[in-house]
MIMARFI-478717 format. One record per residue: x, y, z of N, C-alpha, C in turn; residue in one letter. Coordinates in pm, whole numbers, padded with zeros to 5 digits, always signed. Example, Ala and Ser with C-alpha at 12.3 -4.5 7.8 and 13.67 -1.06 7.14 Angstrom:
REM residues 2
<dopa n_east="+01319" n_north="-00569" n_up="+00780" ca_east="+01230" ca_north="-00450" ca_up="+00780" c_east="+01320" c_north="-00330" c_up="+00780" r="a"/>
<dopa n_east="+01285" n_north="-00225" n_up="+00708" ca_east="+01367" ca_north="-00106" ca_up="+00714" c_east="+01290" c_north="+00003" c_up="+00787" r="s"/>
//
This chain:
REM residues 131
<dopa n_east="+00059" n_north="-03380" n_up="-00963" ca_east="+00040" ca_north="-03502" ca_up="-01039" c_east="+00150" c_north="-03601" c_up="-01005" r="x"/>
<dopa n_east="+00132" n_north="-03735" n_up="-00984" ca_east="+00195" ca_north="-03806" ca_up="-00956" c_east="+00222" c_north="-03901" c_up="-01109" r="x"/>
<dopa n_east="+00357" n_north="-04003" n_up="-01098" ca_east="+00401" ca_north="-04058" ca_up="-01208" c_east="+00272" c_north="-04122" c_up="-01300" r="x"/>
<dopa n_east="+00161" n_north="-04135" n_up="-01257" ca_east="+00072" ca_north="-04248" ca_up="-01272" c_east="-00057" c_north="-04163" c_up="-01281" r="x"/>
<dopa n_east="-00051" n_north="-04032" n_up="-01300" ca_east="-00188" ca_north="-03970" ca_up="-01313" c_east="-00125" c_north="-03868" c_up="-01486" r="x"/>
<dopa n_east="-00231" n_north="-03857" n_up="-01549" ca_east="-00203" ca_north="-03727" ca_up="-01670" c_east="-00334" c_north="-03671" c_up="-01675" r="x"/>
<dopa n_east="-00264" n_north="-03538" n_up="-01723" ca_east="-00351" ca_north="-03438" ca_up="-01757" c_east="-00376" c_north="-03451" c_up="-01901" r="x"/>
<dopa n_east="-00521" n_north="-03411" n_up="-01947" ca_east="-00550" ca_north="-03362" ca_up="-02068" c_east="-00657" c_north="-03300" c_up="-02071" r="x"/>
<dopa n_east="-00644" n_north="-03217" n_up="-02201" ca_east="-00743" ca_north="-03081" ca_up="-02197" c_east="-00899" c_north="-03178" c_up="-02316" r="x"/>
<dopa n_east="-00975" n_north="-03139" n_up="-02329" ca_east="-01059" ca_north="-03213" ca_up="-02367" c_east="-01221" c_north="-03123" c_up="-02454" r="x"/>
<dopa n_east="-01303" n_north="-03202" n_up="-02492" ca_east="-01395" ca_north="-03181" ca_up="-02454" c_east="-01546" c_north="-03213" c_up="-02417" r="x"/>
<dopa n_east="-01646" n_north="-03147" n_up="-02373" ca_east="-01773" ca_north="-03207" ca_up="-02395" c_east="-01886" c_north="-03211" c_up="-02442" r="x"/>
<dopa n_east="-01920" n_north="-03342" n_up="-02494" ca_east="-02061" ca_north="-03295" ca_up="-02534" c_east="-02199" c_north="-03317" c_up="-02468" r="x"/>
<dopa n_east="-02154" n_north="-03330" n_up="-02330" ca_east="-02303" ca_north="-03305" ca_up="-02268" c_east="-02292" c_north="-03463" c_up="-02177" r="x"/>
<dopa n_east="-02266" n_north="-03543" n_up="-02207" ca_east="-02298" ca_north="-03646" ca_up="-02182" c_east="-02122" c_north="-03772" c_up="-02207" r="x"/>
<dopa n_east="-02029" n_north="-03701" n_up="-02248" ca_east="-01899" ca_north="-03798" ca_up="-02310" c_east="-01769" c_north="-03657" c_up="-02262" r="x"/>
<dopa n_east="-01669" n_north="-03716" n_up="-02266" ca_east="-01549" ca_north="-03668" ca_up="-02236" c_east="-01509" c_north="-03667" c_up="-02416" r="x"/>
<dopa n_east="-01447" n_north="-03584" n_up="-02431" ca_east="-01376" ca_north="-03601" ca_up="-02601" c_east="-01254" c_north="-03548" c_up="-02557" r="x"/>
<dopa n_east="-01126" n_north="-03589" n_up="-02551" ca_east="-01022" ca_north="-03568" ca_up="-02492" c_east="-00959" c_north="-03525" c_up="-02644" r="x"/>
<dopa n_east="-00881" n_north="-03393" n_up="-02648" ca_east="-00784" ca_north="-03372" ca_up="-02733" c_east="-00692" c_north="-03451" c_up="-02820" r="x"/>
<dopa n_east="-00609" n_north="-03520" n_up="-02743" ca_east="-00512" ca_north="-03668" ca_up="-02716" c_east="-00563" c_north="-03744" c_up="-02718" r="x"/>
<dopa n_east="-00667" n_north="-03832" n_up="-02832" ca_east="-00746" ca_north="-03944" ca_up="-02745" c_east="-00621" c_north="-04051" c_up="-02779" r="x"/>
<dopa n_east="-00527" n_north="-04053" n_up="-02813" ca_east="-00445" ca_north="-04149" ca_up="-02815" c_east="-00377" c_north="-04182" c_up="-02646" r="x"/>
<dopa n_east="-00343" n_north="-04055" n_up="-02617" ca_east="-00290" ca_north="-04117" ca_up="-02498" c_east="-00359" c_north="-04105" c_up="-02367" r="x"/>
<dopa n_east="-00514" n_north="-04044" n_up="-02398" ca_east="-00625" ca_north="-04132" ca_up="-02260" c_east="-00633" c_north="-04267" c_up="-02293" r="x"/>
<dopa n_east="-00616" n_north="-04325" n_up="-02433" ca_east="-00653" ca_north="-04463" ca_up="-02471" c_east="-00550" c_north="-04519" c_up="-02410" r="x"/>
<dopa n_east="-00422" n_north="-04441" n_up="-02426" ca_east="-00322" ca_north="-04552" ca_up="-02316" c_east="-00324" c_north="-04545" c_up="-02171" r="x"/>
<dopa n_east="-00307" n_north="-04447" n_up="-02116" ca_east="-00345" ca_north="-04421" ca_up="-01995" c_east="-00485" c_north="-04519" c_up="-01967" r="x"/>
<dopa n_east="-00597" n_north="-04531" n_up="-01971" ca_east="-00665" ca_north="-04593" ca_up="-01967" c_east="-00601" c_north="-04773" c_up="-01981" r="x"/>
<dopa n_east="-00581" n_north="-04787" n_up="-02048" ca_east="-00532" ca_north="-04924" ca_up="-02088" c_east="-00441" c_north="-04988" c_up="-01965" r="x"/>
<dopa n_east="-00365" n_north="-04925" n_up="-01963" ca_east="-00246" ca_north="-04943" ca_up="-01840" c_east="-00367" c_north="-04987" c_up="-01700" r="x"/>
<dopa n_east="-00478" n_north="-04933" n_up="-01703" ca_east="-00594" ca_north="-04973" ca_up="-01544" c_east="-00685" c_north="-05078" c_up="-01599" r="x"/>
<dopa n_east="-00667" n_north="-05145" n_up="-01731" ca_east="-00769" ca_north="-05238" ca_up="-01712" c_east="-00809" c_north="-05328" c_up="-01647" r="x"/>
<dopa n_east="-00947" n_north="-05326" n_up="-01610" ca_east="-00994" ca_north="-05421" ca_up="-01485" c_east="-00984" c_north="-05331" c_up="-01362" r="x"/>
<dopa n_east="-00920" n_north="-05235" n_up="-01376" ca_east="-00903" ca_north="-05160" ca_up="-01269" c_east="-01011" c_north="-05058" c_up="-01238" r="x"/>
<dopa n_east="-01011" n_north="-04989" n_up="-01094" ca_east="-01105" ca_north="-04872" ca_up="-01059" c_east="-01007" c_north="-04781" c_up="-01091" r="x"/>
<dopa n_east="-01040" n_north="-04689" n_up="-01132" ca_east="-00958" ca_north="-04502" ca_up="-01104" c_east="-01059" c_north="-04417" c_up="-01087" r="x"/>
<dopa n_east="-00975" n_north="-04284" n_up="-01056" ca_east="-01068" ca_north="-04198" ca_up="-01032" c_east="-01050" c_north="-04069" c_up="-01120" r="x"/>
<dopa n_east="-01099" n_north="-03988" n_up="-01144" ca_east="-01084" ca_north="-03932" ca_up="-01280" c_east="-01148" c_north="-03774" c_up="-01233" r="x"/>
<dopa n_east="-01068" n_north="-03709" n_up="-01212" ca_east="-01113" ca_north="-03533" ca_up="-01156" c_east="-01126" c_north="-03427" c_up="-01306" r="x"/>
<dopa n_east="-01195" n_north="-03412" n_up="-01306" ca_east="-01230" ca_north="-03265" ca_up="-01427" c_east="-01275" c_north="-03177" c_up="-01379" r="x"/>
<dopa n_east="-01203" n_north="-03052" n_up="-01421" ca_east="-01254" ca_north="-02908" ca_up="-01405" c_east="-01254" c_north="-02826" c_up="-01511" r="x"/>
<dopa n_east="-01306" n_north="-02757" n_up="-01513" ca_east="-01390" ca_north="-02640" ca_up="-01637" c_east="-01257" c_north="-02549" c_up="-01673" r="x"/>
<dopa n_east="-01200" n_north="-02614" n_up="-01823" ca_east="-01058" ca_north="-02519" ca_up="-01841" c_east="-01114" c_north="-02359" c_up="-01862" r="x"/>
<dopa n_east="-01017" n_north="-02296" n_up="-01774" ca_east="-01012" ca_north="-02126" ca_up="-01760" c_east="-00928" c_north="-02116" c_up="-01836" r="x"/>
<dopa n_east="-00959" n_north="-01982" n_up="-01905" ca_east="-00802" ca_north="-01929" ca_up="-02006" c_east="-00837" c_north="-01781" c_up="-01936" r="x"/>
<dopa n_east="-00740" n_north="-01751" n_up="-01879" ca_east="-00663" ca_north="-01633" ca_up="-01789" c_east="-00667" c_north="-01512" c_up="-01856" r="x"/>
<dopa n_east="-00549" n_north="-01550" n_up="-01976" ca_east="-00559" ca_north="-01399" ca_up="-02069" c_east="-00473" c_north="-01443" c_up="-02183" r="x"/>
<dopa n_east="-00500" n_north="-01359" n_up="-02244" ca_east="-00413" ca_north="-01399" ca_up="-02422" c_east="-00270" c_north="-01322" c_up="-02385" r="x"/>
<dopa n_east="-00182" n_north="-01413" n_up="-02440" ca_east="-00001" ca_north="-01407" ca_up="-02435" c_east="-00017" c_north="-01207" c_up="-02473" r="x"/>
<dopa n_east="-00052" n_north="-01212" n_up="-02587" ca_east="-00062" ca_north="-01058" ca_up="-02640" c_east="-00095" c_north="-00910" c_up="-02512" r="x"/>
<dopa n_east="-00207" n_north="-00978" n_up="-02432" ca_east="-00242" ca_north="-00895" ca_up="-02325" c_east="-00178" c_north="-00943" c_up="-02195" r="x"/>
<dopa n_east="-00100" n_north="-01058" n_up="-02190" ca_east="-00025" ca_north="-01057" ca_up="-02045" c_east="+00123" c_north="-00970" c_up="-02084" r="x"/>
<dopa n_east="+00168" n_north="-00972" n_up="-02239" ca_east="+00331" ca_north="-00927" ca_up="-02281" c_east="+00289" c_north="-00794" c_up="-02232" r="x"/>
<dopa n_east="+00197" n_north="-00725" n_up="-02311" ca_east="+00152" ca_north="-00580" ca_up="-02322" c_east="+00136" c_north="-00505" c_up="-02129" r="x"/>
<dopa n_east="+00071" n_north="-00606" n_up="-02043" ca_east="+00041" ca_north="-00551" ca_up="-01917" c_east="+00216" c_north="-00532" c_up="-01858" r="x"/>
<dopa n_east="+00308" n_north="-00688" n_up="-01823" ca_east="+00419" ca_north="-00707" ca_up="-01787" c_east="+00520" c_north="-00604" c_up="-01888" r="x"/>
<dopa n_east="+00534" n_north="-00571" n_up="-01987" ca_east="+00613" ca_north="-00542" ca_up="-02050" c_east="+00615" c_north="-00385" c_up="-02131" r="x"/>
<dopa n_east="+00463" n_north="-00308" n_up="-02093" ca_east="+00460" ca_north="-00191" ca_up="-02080" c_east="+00394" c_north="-00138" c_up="-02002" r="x"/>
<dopa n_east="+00264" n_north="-00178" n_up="-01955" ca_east="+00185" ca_north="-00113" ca_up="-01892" c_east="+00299" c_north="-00075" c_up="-01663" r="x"/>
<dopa n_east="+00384" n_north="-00219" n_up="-01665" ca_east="+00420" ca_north="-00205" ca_up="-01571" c_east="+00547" c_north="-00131" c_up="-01491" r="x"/>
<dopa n_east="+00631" n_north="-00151" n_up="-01660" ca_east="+00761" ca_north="-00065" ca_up="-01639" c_east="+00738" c_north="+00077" c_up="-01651" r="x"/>
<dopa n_east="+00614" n_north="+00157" n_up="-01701" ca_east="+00564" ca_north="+00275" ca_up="-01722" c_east="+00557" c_north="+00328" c_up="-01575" r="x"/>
<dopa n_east="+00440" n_north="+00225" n_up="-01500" ca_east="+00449" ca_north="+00250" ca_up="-01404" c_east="+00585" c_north="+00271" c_up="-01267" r="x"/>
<dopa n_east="+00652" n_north="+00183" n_up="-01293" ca_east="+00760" ca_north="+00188" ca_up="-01244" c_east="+00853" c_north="+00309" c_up="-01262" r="x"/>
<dopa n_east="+00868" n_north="+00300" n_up="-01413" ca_east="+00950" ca_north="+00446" ca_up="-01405" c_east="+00869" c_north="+00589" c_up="-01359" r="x"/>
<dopa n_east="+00736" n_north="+00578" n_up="-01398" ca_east="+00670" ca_north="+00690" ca_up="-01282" c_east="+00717" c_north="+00684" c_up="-01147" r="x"/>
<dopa n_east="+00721" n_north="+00592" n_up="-01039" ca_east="+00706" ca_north="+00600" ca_up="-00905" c_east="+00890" c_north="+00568" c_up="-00827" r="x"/>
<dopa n_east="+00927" n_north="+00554" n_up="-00956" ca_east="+01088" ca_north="+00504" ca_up="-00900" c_east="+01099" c_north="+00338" c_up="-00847" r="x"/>
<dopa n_east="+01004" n_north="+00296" n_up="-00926" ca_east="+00996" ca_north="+00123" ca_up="-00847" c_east="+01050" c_north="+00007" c_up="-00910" r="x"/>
<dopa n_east="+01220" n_north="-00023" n_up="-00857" ca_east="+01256" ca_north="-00094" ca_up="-00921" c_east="+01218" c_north="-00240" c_up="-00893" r="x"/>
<dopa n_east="+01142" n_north="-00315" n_up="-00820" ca_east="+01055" ca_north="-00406" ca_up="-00791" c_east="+00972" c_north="-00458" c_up="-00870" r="x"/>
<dopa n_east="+00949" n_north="-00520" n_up="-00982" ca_east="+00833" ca_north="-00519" ca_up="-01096" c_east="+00722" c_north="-00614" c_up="-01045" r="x"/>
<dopa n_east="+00712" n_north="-00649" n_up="-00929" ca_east="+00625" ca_north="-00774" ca_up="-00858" c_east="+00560" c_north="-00655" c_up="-00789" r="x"/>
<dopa n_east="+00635" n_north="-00568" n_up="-00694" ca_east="+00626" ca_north="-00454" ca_up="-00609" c_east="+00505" c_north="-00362" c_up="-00714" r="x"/>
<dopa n_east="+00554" n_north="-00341" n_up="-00831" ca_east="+00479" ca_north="-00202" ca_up="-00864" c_east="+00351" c_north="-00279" c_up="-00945" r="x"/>
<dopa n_east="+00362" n_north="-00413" n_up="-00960" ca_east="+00239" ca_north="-00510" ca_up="-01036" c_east="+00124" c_north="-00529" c_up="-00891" r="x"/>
<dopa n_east="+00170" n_north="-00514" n_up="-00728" ca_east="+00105" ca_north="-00472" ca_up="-00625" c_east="+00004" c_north="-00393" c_up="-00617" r="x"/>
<dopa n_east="+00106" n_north="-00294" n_up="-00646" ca_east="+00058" ca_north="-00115" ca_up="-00636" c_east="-00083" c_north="-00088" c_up="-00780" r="x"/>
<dopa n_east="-00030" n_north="-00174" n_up="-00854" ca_east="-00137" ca_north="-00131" ca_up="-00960" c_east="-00258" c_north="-00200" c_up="-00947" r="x"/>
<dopa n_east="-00245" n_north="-00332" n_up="-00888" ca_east="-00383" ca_north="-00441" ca_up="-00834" c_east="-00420" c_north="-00317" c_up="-00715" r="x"/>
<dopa n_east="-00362" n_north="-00282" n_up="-00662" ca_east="-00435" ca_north="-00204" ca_up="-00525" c_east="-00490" c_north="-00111" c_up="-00588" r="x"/>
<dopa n_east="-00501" n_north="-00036" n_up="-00674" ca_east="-00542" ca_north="+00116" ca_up="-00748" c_east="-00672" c_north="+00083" c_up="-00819" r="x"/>
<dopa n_east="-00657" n_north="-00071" n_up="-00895" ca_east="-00720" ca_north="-00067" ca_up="-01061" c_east="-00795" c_north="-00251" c_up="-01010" r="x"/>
<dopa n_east="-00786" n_north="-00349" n_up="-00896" ca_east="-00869" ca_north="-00447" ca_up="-00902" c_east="-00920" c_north="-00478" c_up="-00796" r="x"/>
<dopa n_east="-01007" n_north="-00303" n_up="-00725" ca_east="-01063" ca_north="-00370" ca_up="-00598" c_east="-01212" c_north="-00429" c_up="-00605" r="x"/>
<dopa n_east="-01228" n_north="-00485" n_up="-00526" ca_east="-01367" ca_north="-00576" ca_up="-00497" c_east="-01402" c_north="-00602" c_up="-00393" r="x"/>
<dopa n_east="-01531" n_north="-00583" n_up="-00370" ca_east="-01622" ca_north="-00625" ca_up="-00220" c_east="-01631" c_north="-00730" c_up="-00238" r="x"/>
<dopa n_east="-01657" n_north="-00776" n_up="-00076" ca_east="-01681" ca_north="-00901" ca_up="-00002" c_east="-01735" c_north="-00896" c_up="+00069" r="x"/>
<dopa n_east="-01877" n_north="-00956" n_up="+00095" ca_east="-01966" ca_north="-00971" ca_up="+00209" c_east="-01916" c_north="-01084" c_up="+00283" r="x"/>
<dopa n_east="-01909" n_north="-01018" n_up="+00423" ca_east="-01881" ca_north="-01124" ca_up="+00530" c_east="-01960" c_north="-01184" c_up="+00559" r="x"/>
<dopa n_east="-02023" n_north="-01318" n_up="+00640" ca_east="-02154" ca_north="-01357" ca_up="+00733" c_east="-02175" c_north="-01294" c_up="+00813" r="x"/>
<dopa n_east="-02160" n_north="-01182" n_up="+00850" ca_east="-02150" ca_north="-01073" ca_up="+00946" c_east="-02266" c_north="-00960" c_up="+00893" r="x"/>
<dopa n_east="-02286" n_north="-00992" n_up="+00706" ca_east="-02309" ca_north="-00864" ca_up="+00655" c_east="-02192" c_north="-00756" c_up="+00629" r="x"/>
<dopa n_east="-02100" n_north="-00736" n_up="+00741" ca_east="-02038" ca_north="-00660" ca_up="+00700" c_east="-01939" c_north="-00674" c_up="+00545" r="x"/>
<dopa n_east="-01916" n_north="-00513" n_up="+00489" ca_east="-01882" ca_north="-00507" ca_up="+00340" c_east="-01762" c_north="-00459" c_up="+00332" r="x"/>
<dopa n_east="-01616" n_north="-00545" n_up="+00308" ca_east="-01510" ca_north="-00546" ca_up="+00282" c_east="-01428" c_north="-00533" c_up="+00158" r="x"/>
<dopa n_east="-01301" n_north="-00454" n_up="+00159" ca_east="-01262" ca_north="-00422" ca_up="-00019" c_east="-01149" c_north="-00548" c_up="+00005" r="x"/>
<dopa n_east="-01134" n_north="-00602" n_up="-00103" ca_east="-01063" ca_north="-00699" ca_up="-00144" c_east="-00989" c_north="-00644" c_up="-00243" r="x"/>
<dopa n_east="-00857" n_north="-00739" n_up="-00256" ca_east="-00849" ca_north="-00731" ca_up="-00421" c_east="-00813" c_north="-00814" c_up="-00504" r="x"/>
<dopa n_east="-00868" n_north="-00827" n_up="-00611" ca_east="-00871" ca_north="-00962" ca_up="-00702" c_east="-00749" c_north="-00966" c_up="-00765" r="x"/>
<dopa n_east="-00710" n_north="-01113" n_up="-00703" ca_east="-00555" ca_north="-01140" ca_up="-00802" c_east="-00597" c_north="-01165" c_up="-00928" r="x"/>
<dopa n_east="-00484" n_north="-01084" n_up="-01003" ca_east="-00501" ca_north="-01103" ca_up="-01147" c_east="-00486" c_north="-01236" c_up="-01234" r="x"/>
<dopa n_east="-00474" n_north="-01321" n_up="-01168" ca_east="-00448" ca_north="-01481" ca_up="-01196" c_east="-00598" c_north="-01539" c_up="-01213" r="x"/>
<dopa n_east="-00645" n_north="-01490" n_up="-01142" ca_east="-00771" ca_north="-01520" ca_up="-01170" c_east="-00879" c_north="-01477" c_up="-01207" r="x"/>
<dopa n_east="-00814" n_north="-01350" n_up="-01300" ca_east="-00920" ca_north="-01293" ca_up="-01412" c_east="-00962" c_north="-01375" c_up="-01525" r="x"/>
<dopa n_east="-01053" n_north="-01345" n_up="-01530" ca_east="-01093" ca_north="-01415" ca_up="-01685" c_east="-01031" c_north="-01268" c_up="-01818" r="x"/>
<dopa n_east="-00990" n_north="-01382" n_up="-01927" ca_east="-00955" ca_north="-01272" ca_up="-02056" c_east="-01026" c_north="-01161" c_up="-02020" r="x"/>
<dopa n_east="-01157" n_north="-01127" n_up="-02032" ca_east="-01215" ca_north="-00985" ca_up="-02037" c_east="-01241" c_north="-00906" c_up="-01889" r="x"/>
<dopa n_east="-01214" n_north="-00921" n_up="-01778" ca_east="-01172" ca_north="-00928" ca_up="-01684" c_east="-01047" c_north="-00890" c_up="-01687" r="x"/>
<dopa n_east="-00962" n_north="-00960" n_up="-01735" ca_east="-00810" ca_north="-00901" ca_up="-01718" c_east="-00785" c_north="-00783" c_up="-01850" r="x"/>
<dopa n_east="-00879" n_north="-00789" n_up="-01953" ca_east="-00846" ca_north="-00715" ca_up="-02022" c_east="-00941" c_north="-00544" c_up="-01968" r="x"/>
<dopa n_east="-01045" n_north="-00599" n_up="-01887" ca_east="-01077" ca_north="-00442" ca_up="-01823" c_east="-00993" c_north="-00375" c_up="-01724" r="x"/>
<dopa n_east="-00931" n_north="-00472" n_up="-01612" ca_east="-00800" ca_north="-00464" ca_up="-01555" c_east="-00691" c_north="-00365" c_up="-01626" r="x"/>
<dopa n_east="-00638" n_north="-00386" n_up="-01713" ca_east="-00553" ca_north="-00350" ca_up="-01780" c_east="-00623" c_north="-00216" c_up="-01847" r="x"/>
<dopa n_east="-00675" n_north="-00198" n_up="-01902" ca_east="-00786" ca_north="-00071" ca_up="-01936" c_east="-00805" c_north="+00041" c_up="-01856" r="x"/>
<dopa n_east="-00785" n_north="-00030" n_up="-01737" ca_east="-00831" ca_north="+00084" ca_up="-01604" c_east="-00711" c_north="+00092" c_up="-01519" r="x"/>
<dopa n_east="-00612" n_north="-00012" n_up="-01550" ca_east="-00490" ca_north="+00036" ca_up="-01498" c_east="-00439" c_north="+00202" c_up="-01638" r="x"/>
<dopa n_east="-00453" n_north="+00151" n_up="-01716" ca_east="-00377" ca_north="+00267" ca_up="-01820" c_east="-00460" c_north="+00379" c_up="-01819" r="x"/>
<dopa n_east="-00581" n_north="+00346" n_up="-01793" ca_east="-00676" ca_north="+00533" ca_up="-01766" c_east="-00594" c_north="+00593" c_up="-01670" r="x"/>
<dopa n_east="-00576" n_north="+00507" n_up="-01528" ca_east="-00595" ca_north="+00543" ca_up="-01349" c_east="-00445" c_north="+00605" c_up="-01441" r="x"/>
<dopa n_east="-00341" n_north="+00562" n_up="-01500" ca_east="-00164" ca_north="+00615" ca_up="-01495" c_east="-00217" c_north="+00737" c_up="-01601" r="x"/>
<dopa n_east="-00272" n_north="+00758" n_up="-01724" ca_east="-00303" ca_north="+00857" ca_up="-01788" c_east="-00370" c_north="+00974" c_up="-01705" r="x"/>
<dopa n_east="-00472" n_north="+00954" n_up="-01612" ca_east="-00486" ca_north="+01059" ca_up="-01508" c_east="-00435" c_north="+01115" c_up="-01471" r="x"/>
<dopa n_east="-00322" n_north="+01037" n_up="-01442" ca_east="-00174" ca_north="+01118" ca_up="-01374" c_east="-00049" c_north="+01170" c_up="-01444" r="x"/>
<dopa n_east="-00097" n_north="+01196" n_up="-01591" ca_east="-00017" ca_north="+01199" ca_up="-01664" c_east="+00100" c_north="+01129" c_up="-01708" r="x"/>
<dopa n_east="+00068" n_north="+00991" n_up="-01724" ca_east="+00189" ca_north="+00861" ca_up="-01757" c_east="+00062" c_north="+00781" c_up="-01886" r="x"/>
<dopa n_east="+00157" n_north="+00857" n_up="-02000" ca_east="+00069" ca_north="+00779" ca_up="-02148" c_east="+00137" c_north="+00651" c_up="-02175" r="x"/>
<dopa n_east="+00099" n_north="+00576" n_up="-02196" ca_east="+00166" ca_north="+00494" ca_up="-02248" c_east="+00122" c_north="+00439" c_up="-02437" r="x"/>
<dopa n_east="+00235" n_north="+00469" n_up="-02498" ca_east="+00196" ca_north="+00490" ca_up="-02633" c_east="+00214" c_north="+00334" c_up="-02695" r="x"/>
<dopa n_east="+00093" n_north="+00302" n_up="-02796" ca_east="+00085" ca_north="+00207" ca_up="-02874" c_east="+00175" c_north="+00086" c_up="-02956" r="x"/>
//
């Protein structure tokens, strides 16, 4: 974003923008009168709830860590996307490739099955992680 562009979260009803802030699209707006702009919207994503990102970062990962000896917490947040978020990809080839989905771009229930299947895959192996 540059000095002269703002963000705001909003919403719609089908046919109108309803901006959160309508005070300060009304200024923002104001400041271009007579003017052209251009105006980009995209469909707000919510990732995951604070509650289930504390809970993944702040137990599910140091569990893991102290299982494997990994003092790296980026390193062993790796190791657990490689175990617990793989996914195919069809090439134009046809051919069928494993991927794996960054967790940034889970959706809430998505990241909350993520997290679900990370704590089965460590309970398998005998690493509980208690409530």
């Amino acid at each position: 974003m540059t000095d002269r562009s703002i963000s705001l979260s909003g919403a719609s009803d089908g046919s109108s923008f309803l901006p959160d802030e309508r005070g300060r699209w009304a200024g923002f707006l104001a400041r271009y009168k007579g003017r052209r702009i251009t105006v980009t919207a995209e469909a707000e994503r919510v990732r995951r709830s604070k509650q289930a990102n504390d809970r993944y970062w702040a137990r599910i990962v140091p569990f893991y860590q102290e299982w494997v000896g990994e003092d790296d917490k980026l390193q062993a947040h790796e190791d657990i996307l490689a175990q617990c978020s793989k996914t195919t990809r069809i090439l134009p080839t046809g051919e069928v490739i494993e991927t794996i989905q960054r967790s940034r771009f889970k959706t809430v229930e998505e990241f909350q099955e993520f997290t679900e299947k990370a704590e089965r895959w460590l309970a398998s192996h005998g690493v509980l992680i208690p409530d």
